[in-house]
N, C-alpha and C positions, 0 to 999 in steps of 0.2 A: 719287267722294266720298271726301275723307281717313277713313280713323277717327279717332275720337278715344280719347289718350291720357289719363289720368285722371292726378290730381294724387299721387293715394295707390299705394303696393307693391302688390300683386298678397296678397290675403288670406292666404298661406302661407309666402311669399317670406320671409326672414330677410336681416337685416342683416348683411353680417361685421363679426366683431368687433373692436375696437381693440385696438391693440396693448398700450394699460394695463391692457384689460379681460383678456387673456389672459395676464399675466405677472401680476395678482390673482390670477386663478385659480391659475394654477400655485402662487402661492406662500400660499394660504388667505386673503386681506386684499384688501381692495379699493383700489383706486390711485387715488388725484386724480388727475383730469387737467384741460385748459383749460376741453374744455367744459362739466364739472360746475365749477367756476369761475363760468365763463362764465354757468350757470345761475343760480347762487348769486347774482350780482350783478346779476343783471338781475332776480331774485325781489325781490330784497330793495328795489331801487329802485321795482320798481313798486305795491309793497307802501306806498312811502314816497308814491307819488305818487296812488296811490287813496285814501289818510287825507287825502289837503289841499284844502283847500276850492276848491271849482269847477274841478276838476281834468275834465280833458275826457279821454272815455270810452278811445280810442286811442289816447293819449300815447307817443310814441316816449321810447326810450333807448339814448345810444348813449355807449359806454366809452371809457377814454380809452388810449392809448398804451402807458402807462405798464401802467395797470392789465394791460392783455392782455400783455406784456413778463414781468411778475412771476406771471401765470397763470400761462403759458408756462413760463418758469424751476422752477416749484415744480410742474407734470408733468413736468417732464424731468429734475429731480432723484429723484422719486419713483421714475420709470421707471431712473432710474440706480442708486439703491439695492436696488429689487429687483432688478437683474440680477445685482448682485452679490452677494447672497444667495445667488441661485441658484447663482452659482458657487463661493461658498463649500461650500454642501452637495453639490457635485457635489466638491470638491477634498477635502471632510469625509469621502464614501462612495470615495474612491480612494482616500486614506489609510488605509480601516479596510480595505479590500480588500490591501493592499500592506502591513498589519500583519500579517493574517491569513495571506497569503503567507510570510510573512518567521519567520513563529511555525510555520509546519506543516511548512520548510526544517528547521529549527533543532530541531524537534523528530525530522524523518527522519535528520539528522546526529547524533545523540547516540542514538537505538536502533540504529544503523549502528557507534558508536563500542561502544558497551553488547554491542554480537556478535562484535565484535572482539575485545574484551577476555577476553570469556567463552570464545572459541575460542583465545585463546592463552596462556590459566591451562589449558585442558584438555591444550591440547599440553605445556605444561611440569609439569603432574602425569604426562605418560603419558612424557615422559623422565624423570622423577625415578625413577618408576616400575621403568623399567628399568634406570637406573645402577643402585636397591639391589638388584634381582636381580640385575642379570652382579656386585656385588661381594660379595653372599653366594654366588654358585658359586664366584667364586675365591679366598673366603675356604673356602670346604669343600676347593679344590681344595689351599689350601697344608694346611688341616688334616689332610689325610691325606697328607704329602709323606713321611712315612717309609716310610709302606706303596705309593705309589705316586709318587716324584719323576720319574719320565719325565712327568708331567702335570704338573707344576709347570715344569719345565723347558719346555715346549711352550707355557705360557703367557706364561712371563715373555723367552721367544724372540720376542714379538710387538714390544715394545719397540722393538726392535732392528730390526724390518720384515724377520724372517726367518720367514716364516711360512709359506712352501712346506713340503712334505715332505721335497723334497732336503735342506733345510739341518739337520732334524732326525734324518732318517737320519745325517748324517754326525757330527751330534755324540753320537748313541746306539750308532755304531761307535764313537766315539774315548771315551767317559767309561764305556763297557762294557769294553772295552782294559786303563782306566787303574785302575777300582777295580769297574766290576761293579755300578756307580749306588749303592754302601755309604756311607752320611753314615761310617762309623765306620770306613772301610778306612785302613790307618797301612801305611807299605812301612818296614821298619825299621831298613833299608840306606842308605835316601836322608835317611827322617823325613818325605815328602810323606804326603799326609794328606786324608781326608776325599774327597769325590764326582768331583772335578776335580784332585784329588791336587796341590792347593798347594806347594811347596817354598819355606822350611818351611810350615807350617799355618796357623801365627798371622799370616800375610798376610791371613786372611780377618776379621782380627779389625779390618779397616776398613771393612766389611760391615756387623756385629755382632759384639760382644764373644761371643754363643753359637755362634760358628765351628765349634764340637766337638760340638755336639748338635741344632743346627738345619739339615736338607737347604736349606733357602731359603735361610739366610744364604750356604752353599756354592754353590750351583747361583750367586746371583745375583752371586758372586765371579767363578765360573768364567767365565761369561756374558762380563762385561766385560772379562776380561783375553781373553777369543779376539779380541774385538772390537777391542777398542787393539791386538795383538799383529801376529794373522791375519787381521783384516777380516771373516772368517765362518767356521761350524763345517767345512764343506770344506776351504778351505786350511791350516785345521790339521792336522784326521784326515790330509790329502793331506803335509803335514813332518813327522806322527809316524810314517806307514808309510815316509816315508822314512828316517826319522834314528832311531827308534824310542822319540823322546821328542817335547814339544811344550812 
């Protein structure tokens, strides 16, 4: 014996959903579609057809072509409008994500720029720093050149990229020799004069005009004439033990 199938769902059983009914959902709004259409127009016809006189109880109704056509058309545009919604708020929420990106770059590159900057105002106070000290020691250093020009002398031999010992021993032999490191030594036989014993004196007065009373202006005389002359304070000291001048 068959069972029997019954006409109606199963009591708990659900329908799925239409595709209009869940892009409504999705988008808050309910969607036309054919067959609420479809309902609408067979409501309203039968509605027309129960008001008319001697209208018999189960009257069919059936639509035309057309009309299902233009149903049709106005659910699938509907269905076409909200997808594109959707996708508008989906391009809308990528956009503010790809702002939001683009803003927290922009902001890592400018405290990136803002550390840089900061670190290298610090490095250039902490060399300014030290130029004004190494140039107040060797401004102390020329200020005391009368009482001590071997220090002067030692500084301003840098210059020149003689900054060994050797080169300084040999000019501390040859200007100990010549006057004894004395800014005021005169030899009164020749007229040479002053630390480096200039011949005559007033050579150093393309130095400065204070050739007679300033060790610095002499020393820095002396200096360059070994340099153009002899190349270094060795092969001078080395032609004055020769020749017993230089």
């Amino acid at each position: 014996m068959s069972q029997y199938e019954g006409r109606h769902r199963p009591r708990h059983a659900k329908a799925p959903a239409p595709r209009s009914a869940v892009l409504g959902k999705a988008l808050g709004k309910p969607a036309v579609t054919s067959s609420l259409a479809l309902a609408v127009v067979a409501t309203t016809a039968a509605g027309v057809t129960a008001g008319g006189k001697g209208a018999a109880p189960a009257a069919s109704f059936t639509l035309s072509n057309e009309a299902i056509s233009q149903a049709n058309e106005q659910s699938n545009a509907a269905i076409e409008d909200a997808s594109r919604l959707v996708a508008d708020r989906s391009a809308a929420n990528v956009s503010r994500s790809a702002l939001g990106e683009r803003q927290r770059l922009q902001a890592a590159a400018a405290a990136e720029a803002a550390a840089k900057a900061r670190k290298e105002a610090a490095e250039r106070a902490a060399r300014e720093k030290a130029r004004k000290e190494l140039e107040a020691r060797q401004a102390a250093i020329i200020a005391n050149a009368i009482a001590d020009p071997r220090s002067v002398a030692k500084l301003l031999m840098l210059d020149y990229g003689w900054g060994g010992s050797t080169q300084f021993s040999c000019l501390d032999s040859l200007w100990t020799k010549e006057s004894g490191w004395n800014y005021q030594a005169y030899n009164a036989s020749s007229g040479a004069y002053g630390i480096p014993q200039a011949l005559p004196g007033s050579k150093m007065s393309t130095v400065g005009a204070d050739w007679q009373t300033n060790p610095v202006t002499q020393i820095k005389w002396g200096l360059n004439y070994i340099s153009t002359v002899y190349g270094t304070p060795c092969s001078a000291w080395a032609h004055s033990q020769a020749t017993n001048w230089y």
